[in-house]
C-alpha positions as CSV (number, residue, x, y, z in Angstrom):
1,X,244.7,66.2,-84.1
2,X,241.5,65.7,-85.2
3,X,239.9,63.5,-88.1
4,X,239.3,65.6,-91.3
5,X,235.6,67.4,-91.0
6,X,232.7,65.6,-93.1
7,X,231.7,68.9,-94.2
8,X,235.4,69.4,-95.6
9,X,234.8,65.4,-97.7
10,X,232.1,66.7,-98.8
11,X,233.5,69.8,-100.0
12,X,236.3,68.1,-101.8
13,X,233.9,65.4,-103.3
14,X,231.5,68.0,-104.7
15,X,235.0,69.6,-106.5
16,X,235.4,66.4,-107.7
17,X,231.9,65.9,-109.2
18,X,232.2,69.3,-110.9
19,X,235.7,68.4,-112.6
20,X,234.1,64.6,-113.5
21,X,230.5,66.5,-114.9
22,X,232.6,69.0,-116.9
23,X,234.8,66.2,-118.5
24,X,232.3,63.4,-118.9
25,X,233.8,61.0,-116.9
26,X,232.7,58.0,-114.4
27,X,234.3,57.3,-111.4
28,X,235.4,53.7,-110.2
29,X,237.0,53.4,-106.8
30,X,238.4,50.1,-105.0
31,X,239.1,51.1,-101.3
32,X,240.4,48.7,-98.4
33,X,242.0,49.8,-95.1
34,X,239.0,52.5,-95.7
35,X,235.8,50.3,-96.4
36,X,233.8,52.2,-98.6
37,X,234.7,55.6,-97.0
38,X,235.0,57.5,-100.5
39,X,232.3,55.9,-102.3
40,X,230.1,57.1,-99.2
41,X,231.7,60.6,-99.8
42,X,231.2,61.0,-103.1
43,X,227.1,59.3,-103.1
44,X,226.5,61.7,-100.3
45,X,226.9,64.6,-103.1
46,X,223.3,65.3,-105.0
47,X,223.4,64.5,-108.5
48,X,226.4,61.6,-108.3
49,X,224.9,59.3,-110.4
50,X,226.4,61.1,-113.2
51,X,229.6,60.7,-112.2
52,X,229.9,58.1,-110.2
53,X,229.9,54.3,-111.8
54,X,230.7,51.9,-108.9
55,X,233.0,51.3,-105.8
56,X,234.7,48.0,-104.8
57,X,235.5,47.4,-100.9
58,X,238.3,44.5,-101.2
59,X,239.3,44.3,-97.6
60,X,240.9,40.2,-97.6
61,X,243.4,39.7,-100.5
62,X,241.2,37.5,-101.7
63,X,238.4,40.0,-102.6
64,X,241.6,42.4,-104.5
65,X,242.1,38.9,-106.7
66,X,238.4,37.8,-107.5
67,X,236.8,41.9,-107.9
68,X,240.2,43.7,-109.3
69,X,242.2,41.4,-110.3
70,X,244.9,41.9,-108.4
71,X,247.8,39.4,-109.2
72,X,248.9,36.6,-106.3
73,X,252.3,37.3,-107.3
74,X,252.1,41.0,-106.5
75,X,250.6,40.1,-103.3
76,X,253.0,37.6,-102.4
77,X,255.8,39.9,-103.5
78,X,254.8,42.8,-102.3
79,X,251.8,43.3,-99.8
80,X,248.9,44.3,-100.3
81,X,249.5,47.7,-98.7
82,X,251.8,48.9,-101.5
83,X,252.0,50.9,-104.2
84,X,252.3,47.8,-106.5
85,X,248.8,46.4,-105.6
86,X,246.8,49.7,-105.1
87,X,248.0,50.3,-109.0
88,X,246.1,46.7,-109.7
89,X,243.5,48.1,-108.1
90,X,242.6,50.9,-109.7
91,X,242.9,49.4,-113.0
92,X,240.9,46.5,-112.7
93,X,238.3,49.0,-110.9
94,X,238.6,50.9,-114.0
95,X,238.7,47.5,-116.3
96,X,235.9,46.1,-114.4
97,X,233.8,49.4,-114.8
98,X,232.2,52.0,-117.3
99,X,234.4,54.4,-115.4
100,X,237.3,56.7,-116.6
101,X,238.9,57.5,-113.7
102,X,239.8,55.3,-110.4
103,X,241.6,55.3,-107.1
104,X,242.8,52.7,-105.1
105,X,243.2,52.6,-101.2
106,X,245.4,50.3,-98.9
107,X,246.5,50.9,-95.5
108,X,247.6,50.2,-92.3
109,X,245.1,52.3,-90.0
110,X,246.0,50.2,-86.8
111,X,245.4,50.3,-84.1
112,X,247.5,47.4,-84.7
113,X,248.9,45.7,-87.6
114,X,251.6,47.7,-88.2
115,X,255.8,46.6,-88.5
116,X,258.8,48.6,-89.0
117,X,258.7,48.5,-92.4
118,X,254.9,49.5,-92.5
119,X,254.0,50.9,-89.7
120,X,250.5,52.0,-88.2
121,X,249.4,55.1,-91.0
122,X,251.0,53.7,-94.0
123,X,248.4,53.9,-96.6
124,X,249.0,54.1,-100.4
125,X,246.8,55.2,-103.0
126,X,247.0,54.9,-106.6
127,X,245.0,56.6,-109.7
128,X,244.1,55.3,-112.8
129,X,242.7,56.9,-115.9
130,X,241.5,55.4,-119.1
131,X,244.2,55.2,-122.0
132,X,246.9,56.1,-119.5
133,X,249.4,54.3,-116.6
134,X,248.5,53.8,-112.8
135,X,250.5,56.1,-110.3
136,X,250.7,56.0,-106.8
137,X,251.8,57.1,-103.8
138,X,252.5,56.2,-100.4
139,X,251.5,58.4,-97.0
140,X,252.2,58.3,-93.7
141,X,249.3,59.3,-91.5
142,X,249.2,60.4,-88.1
143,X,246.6,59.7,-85.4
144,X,244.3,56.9,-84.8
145,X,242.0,54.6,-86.7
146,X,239.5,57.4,-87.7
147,X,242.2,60.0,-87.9
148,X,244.3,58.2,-90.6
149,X,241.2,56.6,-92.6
150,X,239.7,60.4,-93.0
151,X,242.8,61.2,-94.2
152,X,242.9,58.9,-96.5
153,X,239.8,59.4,-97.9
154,X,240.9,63.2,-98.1
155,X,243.9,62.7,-100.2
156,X,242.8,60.3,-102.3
157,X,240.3,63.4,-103.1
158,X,242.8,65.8,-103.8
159,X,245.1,63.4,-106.1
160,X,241.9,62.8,-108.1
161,X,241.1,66.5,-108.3
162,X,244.8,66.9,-109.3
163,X,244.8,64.3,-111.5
164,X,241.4,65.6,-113.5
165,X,243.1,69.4,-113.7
């Protein structure tokens, strides 16, 4: 299996930036497990600025607490790959932003790191829009490092795409 094509990123981010042109909106993301990977998506697309506010890379735990923040407790409780903390996330991305719309990324991309409970391609992404609740969801990816952060970066794509329609 391969790692999803740049050309097909940059197909669904230049989606995206029509849906967020048409509707006004600014987009906020807050990635970890994929370092940026969306933000660089999305600024490769001519024309971005108009959609696209800011992007926070909060790899530690730490970062998620001092940029987003994402509550101790949550992380203590939960993990910060989990559907819990990637809905902290995205809204302090979108609190701590002109933005309308967010998305949150945290995952497991391996090669190591993994346990049973979370193994190597669990990510979870989570959405945010203004004047509404987070959501979220959890994947499991197949493939290796590169594999499972391009799909990643892919899906969160498509669930804001969904999300804006």
């Amino acid at each position: 299996m391969a790692r999803v094509s740049d050309d097909e990123l940059l197909q669904l981010a230049h989606i995206l930036g029509q849906k967020l042109h048409a509707k006004g909106w600014m987009l906020a993301t807050a990635e970890s497990c994929t370092g940026g990977w969306v933000a660089q998506v999305v600024t490769a697309i001519p024309g971005s600025s108009a959609w696209f506010d800011r992007g926070f890379v909060t790899y530690s735990n730490r970062a998620k607490q001092e940029m987003l923040g994402v509550n101790p407790a949550t992380l203590e409780a939960h993990g910060a790959v989990s559907e819990e903390t990637v809905k902290e996330m995205a809204a302090g991305a979108l609190a701590k932003s002109a933005a309308q719309i967010s998305v949150a990324i945290s995952g497991i991309a391996g090669p190591g790191g993994g346990s049973e409970k979370k193994p190597i391609g669990t990510v979870c992404i989570g959405w945010d829009t203004a004047g509404a609740s987070p959501h979220s969801t959890t994947c499991r990816l197949s493939g290796d490092r590169e594999e499972i952060r391009s799909r990643a970066v892919a899906a969160a794509l498509r669930g804001l795409i969904e999300l804006i329609e």
